[in-house]
C-alpha positions in Angstrom: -36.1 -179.6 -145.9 -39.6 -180.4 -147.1 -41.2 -183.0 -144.6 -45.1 -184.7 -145.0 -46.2 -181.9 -142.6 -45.3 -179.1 -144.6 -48.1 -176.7 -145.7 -49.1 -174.1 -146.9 -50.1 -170.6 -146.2 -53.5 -170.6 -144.9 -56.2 -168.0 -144.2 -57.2 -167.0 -140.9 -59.2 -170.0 -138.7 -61.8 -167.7 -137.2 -64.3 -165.7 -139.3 -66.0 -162.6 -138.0 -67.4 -162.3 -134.9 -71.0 -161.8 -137.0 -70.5 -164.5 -138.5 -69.8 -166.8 -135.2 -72.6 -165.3 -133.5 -75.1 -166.3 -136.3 -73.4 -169.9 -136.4 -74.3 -170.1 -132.2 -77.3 -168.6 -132.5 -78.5 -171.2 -135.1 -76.8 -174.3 -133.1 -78.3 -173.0 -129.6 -81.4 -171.7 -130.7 -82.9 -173.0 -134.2 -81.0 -176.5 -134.1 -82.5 -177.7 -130.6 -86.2 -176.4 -131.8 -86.3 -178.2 -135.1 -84.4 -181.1 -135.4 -85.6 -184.7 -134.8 -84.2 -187.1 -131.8 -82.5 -189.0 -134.7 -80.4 -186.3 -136.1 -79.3 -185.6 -132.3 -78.3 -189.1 -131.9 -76.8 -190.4 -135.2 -75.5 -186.8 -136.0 -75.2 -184.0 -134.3 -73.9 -185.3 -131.5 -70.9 -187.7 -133.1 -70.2 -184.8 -135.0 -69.6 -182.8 -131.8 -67.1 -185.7 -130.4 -65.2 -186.6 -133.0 -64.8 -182.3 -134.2 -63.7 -182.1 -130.5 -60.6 -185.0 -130.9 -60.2 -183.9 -134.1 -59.2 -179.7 -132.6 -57.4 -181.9 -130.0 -54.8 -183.9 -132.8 -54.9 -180.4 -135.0 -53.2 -178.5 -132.0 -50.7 -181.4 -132.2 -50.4 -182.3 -135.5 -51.5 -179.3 -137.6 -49.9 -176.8 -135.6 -47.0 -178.5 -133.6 -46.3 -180.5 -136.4 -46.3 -183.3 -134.2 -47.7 -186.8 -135.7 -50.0 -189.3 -133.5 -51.7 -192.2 -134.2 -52.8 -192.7 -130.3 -55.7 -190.3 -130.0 -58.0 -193.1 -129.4 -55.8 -193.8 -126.9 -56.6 -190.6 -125.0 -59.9 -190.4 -126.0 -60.3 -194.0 -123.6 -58.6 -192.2 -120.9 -60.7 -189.3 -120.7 -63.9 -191.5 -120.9 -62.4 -193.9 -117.9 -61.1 -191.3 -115.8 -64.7 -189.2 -115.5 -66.5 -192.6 -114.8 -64.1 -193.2 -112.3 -64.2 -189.6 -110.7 -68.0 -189.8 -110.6 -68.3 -193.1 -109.2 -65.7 -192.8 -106.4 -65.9 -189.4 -105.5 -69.3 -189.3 -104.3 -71.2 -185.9 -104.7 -68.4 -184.4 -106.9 -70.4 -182.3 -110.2 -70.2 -183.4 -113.7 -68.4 -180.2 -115.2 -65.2 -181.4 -112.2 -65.1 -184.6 -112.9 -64.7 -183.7 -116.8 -62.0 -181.7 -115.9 -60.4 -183.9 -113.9 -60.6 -186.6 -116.8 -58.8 -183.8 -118.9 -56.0 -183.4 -116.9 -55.7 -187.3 -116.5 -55.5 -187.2 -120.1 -53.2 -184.1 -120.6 -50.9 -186.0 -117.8 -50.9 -188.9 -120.3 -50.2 -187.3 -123.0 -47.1 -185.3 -121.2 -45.9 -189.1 -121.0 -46.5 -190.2 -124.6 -45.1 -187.1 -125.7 -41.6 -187.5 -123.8 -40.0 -189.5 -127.3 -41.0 -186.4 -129.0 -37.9 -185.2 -127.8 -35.6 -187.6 -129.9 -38.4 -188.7 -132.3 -39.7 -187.1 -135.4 -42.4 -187.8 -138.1 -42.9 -191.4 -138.5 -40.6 -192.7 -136.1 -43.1 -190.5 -133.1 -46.1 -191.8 -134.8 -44.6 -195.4 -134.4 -44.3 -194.7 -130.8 -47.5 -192.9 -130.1 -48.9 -196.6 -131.2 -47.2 -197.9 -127.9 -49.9 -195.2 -125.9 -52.8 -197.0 -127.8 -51.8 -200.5 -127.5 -50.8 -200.1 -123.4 -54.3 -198.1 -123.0 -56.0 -201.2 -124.8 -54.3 -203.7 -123.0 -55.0 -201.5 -119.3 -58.6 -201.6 -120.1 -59.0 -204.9 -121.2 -56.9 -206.7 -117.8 -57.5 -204.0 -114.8 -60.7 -204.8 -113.9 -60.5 -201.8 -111.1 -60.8 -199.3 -114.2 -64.6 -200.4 -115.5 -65.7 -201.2 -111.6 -65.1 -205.1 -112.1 -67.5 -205.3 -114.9 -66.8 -208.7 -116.3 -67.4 -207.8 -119.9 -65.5 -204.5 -119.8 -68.8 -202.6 -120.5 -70.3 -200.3 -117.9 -73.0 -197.5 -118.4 -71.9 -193.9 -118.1 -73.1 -191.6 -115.5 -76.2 -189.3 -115.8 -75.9 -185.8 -117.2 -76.7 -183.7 -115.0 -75.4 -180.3 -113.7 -76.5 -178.0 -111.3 -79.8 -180.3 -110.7 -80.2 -179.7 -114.9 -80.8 -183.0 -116.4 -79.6 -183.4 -120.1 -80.2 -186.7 -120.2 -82.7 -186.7 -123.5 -81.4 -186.4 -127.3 -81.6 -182.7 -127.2 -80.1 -182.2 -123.3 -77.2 -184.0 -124.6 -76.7 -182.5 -127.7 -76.8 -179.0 -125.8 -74.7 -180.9 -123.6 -71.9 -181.1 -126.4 -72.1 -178.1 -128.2 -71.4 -175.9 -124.5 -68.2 -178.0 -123.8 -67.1 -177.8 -128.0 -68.0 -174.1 -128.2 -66.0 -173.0 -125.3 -63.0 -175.5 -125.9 -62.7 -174.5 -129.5 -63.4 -170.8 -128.5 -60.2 -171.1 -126.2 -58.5 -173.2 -128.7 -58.3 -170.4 -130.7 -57.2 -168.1 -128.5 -54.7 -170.5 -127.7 -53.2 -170.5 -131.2 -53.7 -167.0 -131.8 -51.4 -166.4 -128.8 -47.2 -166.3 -128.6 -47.5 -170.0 -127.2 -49.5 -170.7 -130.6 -46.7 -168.9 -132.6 -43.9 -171.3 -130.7 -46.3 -174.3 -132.0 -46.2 -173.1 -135.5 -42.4 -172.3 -135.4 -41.7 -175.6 -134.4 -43.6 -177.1 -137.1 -42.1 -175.2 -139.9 -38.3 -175.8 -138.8 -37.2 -176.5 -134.6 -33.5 -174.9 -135.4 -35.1 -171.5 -136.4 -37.0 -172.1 -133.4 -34.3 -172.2 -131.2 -32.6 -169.6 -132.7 -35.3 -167.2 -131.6 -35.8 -168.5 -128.3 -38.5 -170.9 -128.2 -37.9 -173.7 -125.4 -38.8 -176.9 -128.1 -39.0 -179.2 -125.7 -41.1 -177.6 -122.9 -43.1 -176.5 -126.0 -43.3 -180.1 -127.2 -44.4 -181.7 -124.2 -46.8 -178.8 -123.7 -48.7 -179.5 -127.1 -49.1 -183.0 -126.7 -50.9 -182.3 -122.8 -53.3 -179.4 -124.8 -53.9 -181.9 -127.1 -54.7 -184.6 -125.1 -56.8 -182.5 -122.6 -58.9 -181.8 -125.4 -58.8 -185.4 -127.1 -59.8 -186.5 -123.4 -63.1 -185.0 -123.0 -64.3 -185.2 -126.2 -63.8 -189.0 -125.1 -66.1 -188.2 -121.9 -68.8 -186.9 -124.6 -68.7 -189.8 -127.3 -68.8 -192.4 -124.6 -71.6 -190.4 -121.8 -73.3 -188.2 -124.4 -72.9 -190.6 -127.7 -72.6 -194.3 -126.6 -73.8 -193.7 -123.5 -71.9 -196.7 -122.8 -68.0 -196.5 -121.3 -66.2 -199.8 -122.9 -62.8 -200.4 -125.0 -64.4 -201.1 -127.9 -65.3 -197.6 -128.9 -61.6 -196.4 -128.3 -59.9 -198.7 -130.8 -57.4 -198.1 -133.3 -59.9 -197.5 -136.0 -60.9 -194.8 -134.0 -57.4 -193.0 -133.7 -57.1 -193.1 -137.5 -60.6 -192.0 -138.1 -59.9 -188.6 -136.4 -56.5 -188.4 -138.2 -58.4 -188.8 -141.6 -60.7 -185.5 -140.3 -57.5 -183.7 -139.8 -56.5 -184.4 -142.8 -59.8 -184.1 -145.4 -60.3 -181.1 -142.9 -57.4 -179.5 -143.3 -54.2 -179.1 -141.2 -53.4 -176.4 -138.9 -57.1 -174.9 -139.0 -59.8 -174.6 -136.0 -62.7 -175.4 -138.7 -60.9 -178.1 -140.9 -61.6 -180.1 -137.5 -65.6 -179.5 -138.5 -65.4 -179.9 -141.7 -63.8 -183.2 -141.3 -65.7 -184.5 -139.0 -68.9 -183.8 -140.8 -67.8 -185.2 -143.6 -66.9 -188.8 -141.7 -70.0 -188.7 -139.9 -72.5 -187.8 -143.1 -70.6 -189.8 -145.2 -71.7 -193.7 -143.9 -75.2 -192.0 -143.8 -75.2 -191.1 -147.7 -73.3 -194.1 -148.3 -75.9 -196.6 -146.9 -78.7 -194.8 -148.2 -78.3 -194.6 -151.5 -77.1 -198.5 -151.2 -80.5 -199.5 -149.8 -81.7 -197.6 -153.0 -79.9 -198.8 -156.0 -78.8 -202.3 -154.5 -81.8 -203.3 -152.2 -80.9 -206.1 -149.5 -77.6 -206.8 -151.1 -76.3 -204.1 -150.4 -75.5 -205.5 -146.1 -73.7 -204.5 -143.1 -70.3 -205.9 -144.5 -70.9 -204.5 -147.9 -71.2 -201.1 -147.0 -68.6 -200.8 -144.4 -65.9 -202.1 -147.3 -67.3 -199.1 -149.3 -66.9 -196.5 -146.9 -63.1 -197.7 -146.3 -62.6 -197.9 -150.2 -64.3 -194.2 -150.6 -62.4 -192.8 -147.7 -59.2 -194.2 -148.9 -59.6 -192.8 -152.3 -60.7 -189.4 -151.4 -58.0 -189.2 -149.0 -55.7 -189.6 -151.8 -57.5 -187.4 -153.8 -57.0 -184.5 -150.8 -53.5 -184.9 -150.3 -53.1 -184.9 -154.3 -55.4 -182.2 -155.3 -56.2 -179.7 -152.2 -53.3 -180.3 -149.5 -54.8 -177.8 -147.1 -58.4 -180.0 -147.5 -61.7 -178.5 -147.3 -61.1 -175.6 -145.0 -58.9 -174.5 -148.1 -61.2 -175.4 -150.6 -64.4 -173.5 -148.7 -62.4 -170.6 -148.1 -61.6 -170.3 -152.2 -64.9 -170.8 -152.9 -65.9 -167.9 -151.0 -63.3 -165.9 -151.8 -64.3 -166.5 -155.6 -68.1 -166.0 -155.1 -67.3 -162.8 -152.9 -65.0 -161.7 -156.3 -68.2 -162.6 -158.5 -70.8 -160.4 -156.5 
């Protein structure tokens, strides 16, 4: 039976080795040389967070099959849970208390996942909304979790590690790029691995699954804690490395259905539709409000340009799942495969 997660074949994730090596060299090497405080701050390093959560919900949804709209959700308990390991757990290191904050998250998740196991497509997204709404209302009425702070608000921890501060633009850029390059470089060892065949097999139909031998619901339970361990510190790094703030208002729903959209433009069940998504949200309010400030002037406010990026996003949305199902990862990989053909 053909379901909204059905897709279709899709070329390898990884490219060559050569090819990753160049990418690393240029992100670790040329990027932290040239670029300007600004693009570290209102680019680079959102576009590391959000890519992050968006891997995280691809494991789940791209590969599993498995729809949430709680990521934000997740996200928030990452962020919460390293603030809380650093502050009361005096003299524990950084790179610890992100783990820890990962496994708080993956234990989470192994609880928002349990309808998984009588729920399917919309009916699970429904109740993964139950995971954002609780976390929301946690946040918001146990003061315990910000340390009392009476508006909620509290300022994250300093970067540092091993006595390294990364506390400037371009520390915490390099910052976000270690912890993305080594999640995503296990990631797809992950889903190159019999566990990531399970995944898959589940997605495309859980009877033939079973038929095989793979435990669905042991498998189940165990993509929605990978996911969330991922979706958990990428919330560490948008609210200590991004924000640099810790507070519920940058874990809202919005949020959850912002790094669904990059799974989807991106492309499901691919490592770089995640980056190529979340690029694409993260550049696209910067065109946007750039070329309103020069064809509209002052009109063109705040409010304005916040309807147009909904109303753009919307439509091109439509546009993927109409035109290019497999989203941009598809689309680049065609492209290349047709200039390749050309040459």
């Amino acid at each position: 039976m053909s379901t909204a997660l059905d897709l279709p074949a899709k070329p390898r994730d990884l490219s060559g080795p050569v090819g990753i090596a160049l990418l690393l060299a240029l992100a670790f090497g040329l990027v932290p040389l040239t670029a300007s405080d600004y693009l570290f701050e209102a680019i680079l390093t959102p576009f590391l967070a959000l890519a992050l959560a968006g891997l995280g919900l691809n494991l789940l949804t791209g590969y599993a099959g498995l729809l949430s709209l709680g990521s934000s959700a997740f996200m928030a308990v990452g962020a919460y849970a390293a603030f809380n390991l650093s502050l009361r757990v005096p003299g524990l290191p950084l790179p610890v208390s992100i783990l820890g904050a990962g496994l708080v998250a993956a234990a989470a998740g192994l609880v928002a996942g349990l309808p998984s196991l009588r729920l399917k497509g919309f009916y699970l997204a429904v109740s993964t909304l139950a995971a954002q709404f609780f976390v929301a209302w946690a946040l918001n009425r146990i003061g315990w979790l910000s340390n009392d702070s009476p508006s909620g608000v509290i300022n994250a921890p300093r970067l540092v590690v091993a006595g390294q501060s990364f506390e400037d633009a371009r520390g915490r850029y390099l910052f976000s790029l270690a912890i993305v390059s080594f999640l995503t470089f296990a990631t797809g060892r992950l889903v190159n691995s019999p566990t990531g065949r399970n995944l898959v097999a589940i997605r495309d139909s859980e009877v033939a699954a079973r038929i095989v031998g793979v435990k669905v619901a042991r498998t189940k339970l165990l993509a929605f804690a990978l996911s969330c361990f991922i979706v958990g510190i990428a919330g560490v790094l948008w609210a200590f490395a991004y924000l640099r703030t810790v507070e519920p208002a940058g874990f809202n729903l919005d949020r959850s259905f912002q790094i669904l959209f990059i799974v989807i433009i991106g492309g499901l069940g691919t490592l770089r539709g995640a980056f190529l998504g979340a690029g694409f949200i993260v550049v696209l309010p910067l065109v946007l409000s750039r070329l309103g400030a020069a064809l509209l002037g002052d009109s063109f406010d705040s409010g304005t340009l916040e309807m147009v990026q909904r109303i753009v996003l919307g439509a091109l949305i439509v546009i993927v799942l109409i035109r290019e199902p497999a989203g941009l990862s598809a689309l680049l990989h065609r492209t290349a495969r047709r200039l390749r053909l050309s040459a």
